[in-house]
N, C-alpha and C positions, 0 to 999 in steps of 0.2 A: 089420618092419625099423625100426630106430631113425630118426627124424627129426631131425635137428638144423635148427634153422628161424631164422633171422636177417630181423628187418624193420625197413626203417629206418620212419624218420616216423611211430616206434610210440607216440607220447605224445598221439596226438591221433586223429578221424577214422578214417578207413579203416584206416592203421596199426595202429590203436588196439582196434578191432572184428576185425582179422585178429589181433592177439597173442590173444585171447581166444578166437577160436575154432582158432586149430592149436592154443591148449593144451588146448583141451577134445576134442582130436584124439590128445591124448596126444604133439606135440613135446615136446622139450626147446626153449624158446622164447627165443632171443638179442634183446632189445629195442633198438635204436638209433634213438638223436632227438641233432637238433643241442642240445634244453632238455632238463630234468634232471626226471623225472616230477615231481607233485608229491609233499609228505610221505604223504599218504590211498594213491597212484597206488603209492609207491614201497613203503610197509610191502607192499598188496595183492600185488605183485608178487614179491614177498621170500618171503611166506606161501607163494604158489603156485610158488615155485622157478624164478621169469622172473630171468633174466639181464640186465642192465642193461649198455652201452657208452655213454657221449655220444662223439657222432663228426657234423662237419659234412661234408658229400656235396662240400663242396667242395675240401675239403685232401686232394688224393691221396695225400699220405705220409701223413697221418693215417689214412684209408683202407686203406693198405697195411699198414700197422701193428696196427693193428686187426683185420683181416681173417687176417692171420699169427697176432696171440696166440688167438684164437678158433681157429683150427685146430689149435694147440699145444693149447689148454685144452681143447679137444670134440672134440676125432679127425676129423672131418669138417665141411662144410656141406651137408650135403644140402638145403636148399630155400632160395633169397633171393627175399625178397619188398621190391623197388622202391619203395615209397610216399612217401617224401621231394618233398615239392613245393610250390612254390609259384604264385601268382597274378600276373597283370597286366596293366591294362588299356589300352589305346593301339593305333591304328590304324598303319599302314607311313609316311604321311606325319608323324604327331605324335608318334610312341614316345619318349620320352628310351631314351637309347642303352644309359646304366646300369642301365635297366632292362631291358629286350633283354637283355642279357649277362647279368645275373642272372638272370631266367627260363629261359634256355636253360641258364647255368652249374649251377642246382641241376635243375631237370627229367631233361634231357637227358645232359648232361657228369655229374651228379652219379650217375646212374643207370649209364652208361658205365662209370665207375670202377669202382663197387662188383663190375658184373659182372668187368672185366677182373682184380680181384683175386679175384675167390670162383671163376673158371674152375679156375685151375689146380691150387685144393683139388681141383675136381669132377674134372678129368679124372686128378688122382694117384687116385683112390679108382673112378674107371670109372661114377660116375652123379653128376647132379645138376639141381635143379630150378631153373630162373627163372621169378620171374611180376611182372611189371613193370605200374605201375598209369601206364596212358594215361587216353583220355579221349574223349567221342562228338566232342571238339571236334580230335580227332585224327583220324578220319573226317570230317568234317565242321565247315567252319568257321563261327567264330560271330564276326558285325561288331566290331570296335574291340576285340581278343582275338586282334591277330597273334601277341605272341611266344607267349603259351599255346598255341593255335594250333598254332605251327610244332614247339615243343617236343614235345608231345604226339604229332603226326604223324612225330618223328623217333624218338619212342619205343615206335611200332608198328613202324616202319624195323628200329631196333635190336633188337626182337623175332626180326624175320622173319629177320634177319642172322643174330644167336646159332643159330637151328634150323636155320639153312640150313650154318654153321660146323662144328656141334658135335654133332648128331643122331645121327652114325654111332660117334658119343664115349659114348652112354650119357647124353647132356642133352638134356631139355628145357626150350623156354623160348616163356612165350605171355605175353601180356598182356590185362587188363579196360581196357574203355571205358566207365567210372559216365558216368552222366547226372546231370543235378544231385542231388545227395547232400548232406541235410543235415549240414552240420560247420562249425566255426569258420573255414574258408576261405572259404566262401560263406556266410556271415550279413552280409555288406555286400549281397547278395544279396535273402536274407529281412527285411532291414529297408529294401529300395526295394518297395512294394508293387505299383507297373508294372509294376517288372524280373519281381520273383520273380511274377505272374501271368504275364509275356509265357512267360519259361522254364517255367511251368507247362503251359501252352498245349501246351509243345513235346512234351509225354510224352502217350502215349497213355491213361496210367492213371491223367492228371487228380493227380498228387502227384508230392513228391520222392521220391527213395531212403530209405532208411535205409544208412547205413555197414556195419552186419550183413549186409543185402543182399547186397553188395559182396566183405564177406572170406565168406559162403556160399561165393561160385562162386570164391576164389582157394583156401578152404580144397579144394574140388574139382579143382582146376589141380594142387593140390599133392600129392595123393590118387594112387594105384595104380590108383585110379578112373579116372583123364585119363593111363593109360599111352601112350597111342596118339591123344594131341592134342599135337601140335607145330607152334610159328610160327604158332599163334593169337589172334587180338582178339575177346575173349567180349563184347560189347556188353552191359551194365548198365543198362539206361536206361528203363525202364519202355516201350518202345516210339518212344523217340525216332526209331531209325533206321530203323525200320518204316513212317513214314508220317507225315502229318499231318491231323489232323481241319479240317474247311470249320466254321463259324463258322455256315452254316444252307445247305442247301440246296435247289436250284429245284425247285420242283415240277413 
């Protein structure tokens, strides 16, 4: 069956490693980033027949718009993959507010959108796939990382909503939890040597991710594979949620 495969926050990361592997899954591969690949990003993508939109997660009629000519132009959307995201850091008493609303506006609301316009592709055509990129820190919270945080925790929410909505519709829709994943949003990360040891700490397998990792188990979500996985959070995290290792223990 033909795949028509739409991800945002495809210019980078996760995004980035998921455009490459459903296209080596044989989608037809629709790219959207709020930035405009680079020149090297853009010919590569041109070569391989990836589809290019800029569209920011924030502009709902952009959004709509968008998400309309794409069903005009490809007969269907059968898979959206959520990856548009950002970072921030600030605790409940110190957050600046702007930032708050930002975090939540592109995470959360931005991720919202997307579904609420590529639903009604899915349900005119009788199938379609969501797989929306949370976070372990949506299971589980991390200090002074409210709004991430909360965002993230509303986009496991929004998962289990859509499968509980639209299941009997011919949609599915789950989400991955990455644990720290090396990419340009956590290199402030990789360059605090504390930080990126303390979060190293936190994985059972002693390293970070890889972003490959990551779009493996969505290219699986997206898969005929995962026909009979709905309103799931596939945790990515090298054993984050599993446990934690003791530092030495008593004899």
């Amino acid at each position: 069956m033909r795949n028509v495969a739409l991800i945002t926050g495809a210019c980078s990361g996760i995004g980035l490693a998921t455009v490459d592997s459903l296209l080596a899954s044989g989608a037809t591969v629709i790219a959207c980033d709020i930035m405009s690949p680079s020149n090297s990003l853009s010919t590569l993508w041109q070569a391989n027949g990836i589809h290019f939109f800029q569209l920011d997660v924030e502009n709902e009629a952009a959004i709509r718009a968008t998400l309309t000519q794409i069903a005009d132009e490809f007969a269907s959307i059968d898979t959206l993959v959520n990856c548009a995201g950002i970072s921030g850091w600030g605790g409940v008493s110190d957050i600046d507010m702007a930032q708050w609303q930002k975090v939540l506006s592109v995470n959360l609301t931005g991720s919202m959108l997307m579904c609420k316009y590529a639903l009604p592709v899915m349900l005119a055509q009788g199938h379609g796939n969501i797989i929306n990129v949370a976070s372990i820190f949506g299971l589980e919270a991390c200090d002074n990382n409210v709004a991430y945080n909360v965002s993230k925790g509303g986009i496991i929410q929004l998962t289990r909503s859509i499968a509980a909505d639209y299941a009997s519709c011919g949609i599915r829709c789950n989400s991955v939890a990455p644990g720290l994943i090396e990419t340009a949003m956590t290199k402030d990360i990789a360059l605090a040597p504390q930080l990126h040891e303390k979060f190293i700490s936190w994985h059972l397998q002693g390293r970070a991710g890889r972003a490959d990792e990551v779009a493996s188990v969505i290219d699986f979500l997206a898969s005929s594979a995962a026909s009979f996985v709905n309103g799931q959070t596939i945790a990515v995290d090298g054993g984050f949620s599993a446990g934690r290792k003791f530092a030495a223990h008593p004899k």
